[in-house]
DOPA-91367 format. One line per field, with one value per residue (C-alpha): residue number from 0; x, y negated, z negated. Coordinates in nm, 2 decimals, padded with zeros to 4 digits. Layout:
<sites>
num: c(NUM, ...)
X: c(X, ...)
Y: c(Y, ...)
Z: c(Z, ...)
</sites>
This chain:
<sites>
num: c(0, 1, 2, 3, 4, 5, 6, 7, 8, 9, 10, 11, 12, 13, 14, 15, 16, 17, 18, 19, 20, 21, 22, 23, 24, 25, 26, 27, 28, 29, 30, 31, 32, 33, 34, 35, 36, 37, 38, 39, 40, 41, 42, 43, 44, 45, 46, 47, 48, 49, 50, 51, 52, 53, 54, 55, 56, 57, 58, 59, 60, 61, 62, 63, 64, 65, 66, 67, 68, 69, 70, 71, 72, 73, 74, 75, 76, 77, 78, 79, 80, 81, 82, 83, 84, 85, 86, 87, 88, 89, 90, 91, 92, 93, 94, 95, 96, 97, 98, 99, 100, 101, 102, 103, 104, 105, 106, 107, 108, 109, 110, 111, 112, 113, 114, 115, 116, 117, 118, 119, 120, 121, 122, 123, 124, 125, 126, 127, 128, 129, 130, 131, 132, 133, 134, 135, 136, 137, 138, 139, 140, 141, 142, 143, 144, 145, 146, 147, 148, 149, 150, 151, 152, 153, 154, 155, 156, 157, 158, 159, 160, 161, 162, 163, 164, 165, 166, 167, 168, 169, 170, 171, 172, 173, 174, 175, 176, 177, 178, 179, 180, 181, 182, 183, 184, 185, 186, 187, 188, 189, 190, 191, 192, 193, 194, 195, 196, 197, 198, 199, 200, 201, 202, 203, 204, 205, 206, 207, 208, 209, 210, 211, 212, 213, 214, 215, 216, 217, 218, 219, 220, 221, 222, 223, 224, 225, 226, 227, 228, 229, 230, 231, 232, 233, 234, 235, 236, 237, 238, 239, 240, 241, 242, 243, 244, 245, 246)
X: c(17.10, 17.06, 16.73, 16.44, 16.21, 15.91, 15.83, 15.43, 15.43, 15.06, 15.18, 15.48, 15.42, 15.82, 16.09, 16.45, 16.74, 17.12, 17.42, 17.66, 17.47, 17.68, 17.89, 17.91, 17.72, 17.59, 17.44, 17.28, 17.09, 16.92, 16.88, 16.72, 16.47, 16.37, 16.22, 15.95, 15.61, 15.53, 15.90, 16.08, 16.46, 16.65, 17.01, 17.27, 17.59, 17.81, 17.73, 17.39, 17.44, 17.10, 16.79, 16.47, 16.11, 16.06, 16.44, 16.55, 16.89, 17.02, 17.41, 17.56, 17.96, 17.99, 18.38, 18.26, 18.14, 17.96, 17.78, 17.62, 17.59, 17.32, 17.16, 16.81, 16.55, 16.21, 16.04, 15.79, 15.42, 15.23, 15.46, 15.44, 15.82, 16.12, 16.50, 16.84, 17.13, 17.44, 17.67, 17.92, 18.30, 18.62, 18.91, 19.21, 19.46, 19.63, 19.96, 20.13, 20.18, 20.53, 20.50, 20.16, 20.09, 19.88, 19.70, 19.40, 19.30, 19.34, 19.05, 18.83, 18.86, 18.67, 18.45, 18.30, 18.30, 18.23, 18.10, 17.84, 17.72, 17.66, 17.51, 17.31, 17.18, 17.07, 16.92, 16.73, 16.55, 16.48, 16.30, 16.07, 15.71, 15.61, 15.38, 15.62, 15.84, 16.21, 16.49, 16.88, 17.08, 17.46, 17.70, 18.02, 18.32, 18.47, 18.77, 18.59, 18.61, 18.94, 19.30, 19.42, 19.77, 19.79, 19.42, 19.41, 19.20, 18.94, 18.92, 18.87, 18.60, 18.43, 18.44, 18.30, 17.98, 17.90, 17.90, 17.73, 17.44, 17.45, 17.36, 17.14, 16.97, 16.96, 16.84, 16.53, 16.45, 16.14, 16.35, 16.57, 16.89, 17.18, 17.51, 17.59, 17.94, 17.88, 18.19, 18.43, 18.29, 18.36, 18.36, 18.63, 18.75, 18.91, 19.05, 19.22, 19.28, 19.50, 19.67, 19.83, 20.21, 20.26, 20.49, 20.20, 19.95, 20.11, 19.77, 19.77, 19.84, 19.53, 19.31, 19.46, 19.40, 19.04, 19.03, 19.22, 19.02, 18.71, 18.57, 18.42, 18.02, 17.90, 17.74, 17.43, 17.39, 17.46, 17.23, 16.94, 17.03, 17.03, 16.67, 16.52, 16.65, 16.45, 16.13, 16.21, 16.39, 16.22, 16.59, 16.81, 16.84, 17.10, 17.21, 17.61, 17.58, 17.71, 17.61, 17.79, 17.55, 17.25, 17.42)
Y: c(-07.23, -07.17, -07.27, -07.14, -07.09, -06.99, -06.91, -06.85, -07.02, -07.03, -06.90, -07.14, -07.50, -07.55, -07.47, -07.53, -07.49, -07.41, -07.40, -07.14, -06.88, -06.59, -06.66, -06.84, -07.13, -07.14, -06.77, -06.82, -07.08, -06.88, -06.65, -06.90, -07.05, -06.70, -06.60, -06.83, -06.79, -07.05, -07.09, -07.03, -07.02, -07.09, -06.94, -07.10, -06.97, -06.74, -06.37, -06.31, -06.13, -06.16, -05.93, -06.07, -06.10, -06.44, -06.55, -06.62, -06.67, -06.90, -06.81, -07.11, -07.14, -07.55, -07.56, -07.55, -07.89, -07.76, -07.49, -07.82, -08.00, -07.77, -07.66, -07.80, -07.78, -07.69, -07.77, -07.48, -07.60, -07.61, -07.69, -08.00, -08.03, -07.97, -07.96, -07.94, -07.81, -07.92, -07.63, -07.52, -07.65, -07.55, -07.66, -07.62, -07.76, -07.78, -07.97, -08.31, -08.58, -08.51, -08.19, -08.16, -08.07, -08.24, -07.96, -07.73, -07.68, -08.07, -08.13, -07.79, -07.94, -08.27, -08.08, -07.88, -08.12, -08.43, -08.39, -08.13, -08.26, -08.60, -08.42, -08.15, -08.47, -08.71, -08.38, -08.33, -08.65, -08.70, -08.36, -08.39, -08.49, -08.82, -08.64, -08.39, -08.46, -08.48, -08.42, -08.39, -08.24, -08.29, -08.07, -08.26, -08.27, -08.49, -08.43, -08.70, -08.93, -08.93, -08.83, -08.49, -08.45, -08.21, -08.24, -08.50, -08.39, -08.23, -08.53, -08.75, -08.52, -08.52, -08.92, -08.90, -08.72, -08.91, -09.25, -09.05, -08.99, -09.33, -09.48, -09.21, -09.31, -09.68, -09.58, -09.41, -09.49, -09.27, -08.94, -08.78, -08.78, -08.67, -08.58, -08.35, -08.22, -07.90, -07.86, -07.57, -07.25, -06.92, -06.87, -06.75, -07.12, -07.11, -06.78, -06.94, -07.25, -07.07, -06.85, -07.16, -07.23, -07.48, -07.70, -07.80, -07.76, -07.94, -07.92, -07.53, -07.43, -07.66, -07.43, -07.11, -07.22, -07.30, -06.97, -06.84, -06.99, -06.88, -07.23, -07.16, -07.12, -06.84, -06.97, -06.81, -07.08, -07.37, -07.25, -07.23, -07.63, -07.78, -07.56, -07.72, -08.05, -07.99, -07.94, -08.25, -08.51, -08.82, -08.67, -08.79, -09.16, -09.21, -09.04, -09.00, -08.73, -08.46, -08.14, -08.16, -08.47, -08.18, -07.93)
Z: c(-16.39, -16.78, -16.82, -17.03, -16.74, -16.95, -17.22, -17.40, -17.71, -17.83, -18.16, -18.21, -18.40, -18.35, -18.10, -18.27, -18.00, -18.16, -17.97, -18.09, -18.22, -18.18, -18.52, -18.83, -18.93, -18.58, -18.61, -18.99, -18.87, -18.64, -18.85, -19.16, -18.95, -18.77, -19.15, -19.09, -18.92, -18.61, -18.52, -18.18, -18.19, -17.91, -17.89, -17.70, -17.66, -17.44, -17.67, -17.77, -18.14, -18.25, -18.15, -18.29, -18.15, -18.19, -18.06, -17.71, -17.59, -17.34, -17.22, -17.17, -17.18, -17.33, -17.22, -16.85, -16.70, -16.46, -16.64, -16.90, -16.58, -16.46, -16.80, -16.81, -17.16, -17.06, -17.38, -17.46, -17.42, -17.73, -17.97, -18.17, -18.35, -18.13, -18.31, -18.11, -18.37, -18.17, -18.38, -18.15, -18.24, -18.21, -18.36, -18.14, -18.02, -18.36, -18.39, -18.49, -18.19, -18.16, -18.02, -17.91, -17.57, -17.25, -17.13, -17.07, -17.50, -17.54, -17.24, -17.43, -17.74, -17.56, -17.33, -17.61, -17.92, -17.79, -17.39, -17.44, -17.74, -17.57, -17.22, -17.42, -17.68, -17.34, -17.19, -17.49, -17.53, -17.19, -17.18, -17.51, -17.45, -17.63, -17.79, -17.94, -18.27, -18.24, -18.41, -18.35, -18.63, -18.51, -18.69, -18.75, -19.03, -19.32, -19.10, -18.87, -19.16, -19.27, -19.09, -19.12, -19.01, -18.68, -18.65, -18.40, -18.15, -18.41, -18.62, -18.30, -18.18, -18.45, -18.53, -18.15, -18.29, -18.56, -18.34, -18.06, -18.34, -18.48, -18.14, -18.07, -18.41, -18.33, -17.97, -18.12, -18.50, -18.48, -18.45, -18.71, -18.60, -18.83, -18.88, -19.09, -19.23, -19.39, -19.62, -19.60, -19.46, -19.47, -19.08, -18.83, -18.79, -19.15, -19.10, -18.74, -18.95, -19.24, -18.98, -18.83, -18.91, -19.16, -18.91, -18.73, -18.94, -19.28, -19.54, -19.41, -19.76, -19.91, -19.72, -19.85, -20.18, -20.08, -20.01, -20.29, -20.51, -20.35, -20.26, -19.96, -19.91, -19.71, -19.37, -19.50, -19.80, -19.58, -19.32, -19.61, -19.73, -19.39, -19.33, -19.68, -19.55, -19.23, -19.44, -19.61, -19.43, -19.67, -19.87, -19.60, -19.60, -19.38, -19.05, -19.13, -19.45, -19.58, -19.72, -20.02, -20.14, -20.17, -20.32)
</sites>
């Protein structure tokens, strides 16, 4: 079982738990949050790529059902804020209907961006104290918002998150629950998406250009926005937002 069995917190005021750490967005976060005093980060992921004395690390592989099925959160005693950063995506399969297969990517693609968001967000709630502060940050994509030819299954999953968090929000009005598209990154995702053929992957040349023309932000500066919306969430006025609205 992946489960924090214990951990002595008499020094922490928050606990913030993030899926995919190892990487990217995922990984600056962590790292963000660990610069402040009074905060316990909780890695979640299959590599642990961070060594820090006031971050633990869960390995949990998200693609495998029964690996979420026996993850359990034991929220850390003491603490009065707890925050679960559902970060972990992937973007495969990529490819238009036509030619798109039926197989084992298609069901990872659901298991990770949609199903253990969902198992790791009911989990969550139903482990936090009443007497503790919660909050759900959801990291989603514009791409769940509007088509993107060959994107099917990303843009699905990710239209799958934002309803999961709307309910969630409308389940518990006095948490913060939001999600959040970040924009184009500079992560390993971009570099998989631009390596993709542009027969099943039409826009591929839109994000070469992106890149080209240096419009990505670093995971680092994204990572610092979402932590200053953290410290002040009287900004966010809905639950559905995106980063770009703070920049």
């Amino acid at each position: 079982m992946s489960t924090v069995k214990k951990i002595f917190t008499l020094r922490y005021h928050t606990a913030i738990y993030i899926t995919g750490t190892s990487q990217g967005l995922g990984k600056a976060l962590a790292e963000v949050f660990l610069q402040d005093e009074g905060i316990l980060v909780i890695g979640i992921s299959r590599n642990q790529n961070i060594e820090q004395e006031h971050y633990r690390h869960i390995k949990l592989d998200l693609s495998n059902e029964d690996s979420v099925f026996s993850f359990a959160f034991a929220i850390p005693q003491g603490v009065s804020k707890v925050i679960l950063i559902n970060n972990a995506g992937i973007i495969h399969p990529i490819g238009l209907a036509k030619a798109l297969p039926v197989d084992e990517a298609l069901l990872r693609n659901y298991k990770v961006n949609v199903f253990a968001v969902h198992a790791m967000m009911l989990k969550f709630v139903q482990a936090c104290p009443p007497s503790v502060e919660g909050q759900i940050i959801n990291i989603s994509s514009g791409a769940g918002r509007y088509p993107v030819p060959g994107w099917s299954a990303y843009c699905a999953s990710k239209s799958a998150v934002d309803a999961l968090s709307a309910v969630f929000s409308a389940e518990h009005p006095e948490w913060k629950i939001w999600s959040l598209a970040p924009g184009i990154i500079d992560t390993a995702m971009q570099k998989q998406i631009r390596s993709v053929d542009e027969g099943i992957f039409p826009e591929v040349h839109r994000f070469i250009d992106y890149h080209e023309r240096a419009e990505l932000k670093s995971p680092r500066e994204i990572a610092e926005k979402i932590k200053e919306l953290v410290g002040n969430p009287e900004r966010v006025k809905d639950n559905i937002i995106s980063i770009r609205d703070f920049l």
